[in-house]
N, C-alpha and C positions, 0 to 999 in steps of 0.2 A: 504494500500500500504506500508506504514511503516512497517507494522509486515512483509508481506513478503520480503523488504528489510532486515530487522531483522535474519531472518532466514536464508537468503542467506550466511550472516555476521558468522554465526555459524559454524564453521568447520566441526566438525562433523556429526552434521545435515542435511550440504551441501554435502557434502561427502555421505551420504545414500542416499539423495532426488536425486543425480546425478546417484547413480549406481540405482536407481530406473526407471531414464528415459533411460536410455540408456536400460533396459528391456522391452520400452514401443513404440507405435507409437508417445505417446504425448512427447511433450519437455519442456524441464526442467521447463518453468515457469508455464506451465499446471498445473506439477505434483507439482510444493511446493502451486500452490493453492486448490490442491485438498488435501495436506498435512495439509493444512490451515483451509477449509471447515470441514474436517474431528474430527480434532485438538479440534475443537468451537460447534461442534454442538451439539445438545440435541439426544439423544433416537439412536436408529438403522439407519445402510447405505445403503440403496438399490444400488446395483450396477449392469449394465443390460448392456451384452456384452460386455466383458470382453476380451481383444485380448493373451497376454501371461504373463500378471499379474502385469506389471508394477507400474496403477495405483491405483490397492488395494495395493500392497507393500505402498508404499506411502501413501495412506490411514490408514492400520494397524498402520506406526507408527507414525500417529497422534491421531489415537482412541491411542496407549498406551502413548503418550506423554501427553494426556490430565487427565491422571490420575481418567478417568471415566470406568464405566462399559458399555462396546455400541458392539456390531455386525455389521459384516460388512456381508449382507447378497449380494452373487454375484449369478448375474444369466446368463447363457450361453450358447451358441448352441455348440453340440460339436456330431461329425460325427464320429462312429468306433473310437472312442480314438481320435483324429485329428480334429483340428480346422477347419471348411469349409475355402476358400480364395474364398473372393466375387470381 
């Protein structure tokens, strides 16, 4: 809970992870812990349904913030070019 307090605190940071939710259905503390997850974790990111990229943005730059080599692998249904709306 501290780091993601932490992160908030950071200007810049906060400033992406916000223009990141506002790209997203999730809300902003969704995304700095998905920023967070991302950030820490070992090996590649599976990501399954995907709406319009909010939360791999988010993701992305935690895998570069973390100064590791990791993939963010996204997986998505997508109609004629267009997202279905369920």
């Amino acid at each position: 809970m501290r780091k993601l307090i932490e992160y908030r605190q950071q200007k810049a940071l906060h400033h992406q992870l916000t223009k990141a939710a506002e790209r997203s259905m999730l809300g902003l503390d969704a995304i700095v812990m998905l920023y967070h997850c991302a950030k820490v974790s070992v090996g590649n990111i599976p990501e399954v349904g995907s709406y319009v990229g909010g939360a791999t943005i988010a993701m992305a730059i935690g895998v570069r913030d973390s100064g590791t080599e990791k993939k963010i692998i996204s997986i998505g249904r997508e109609v004629a070019g267009r997202f279905p709306l369920f």
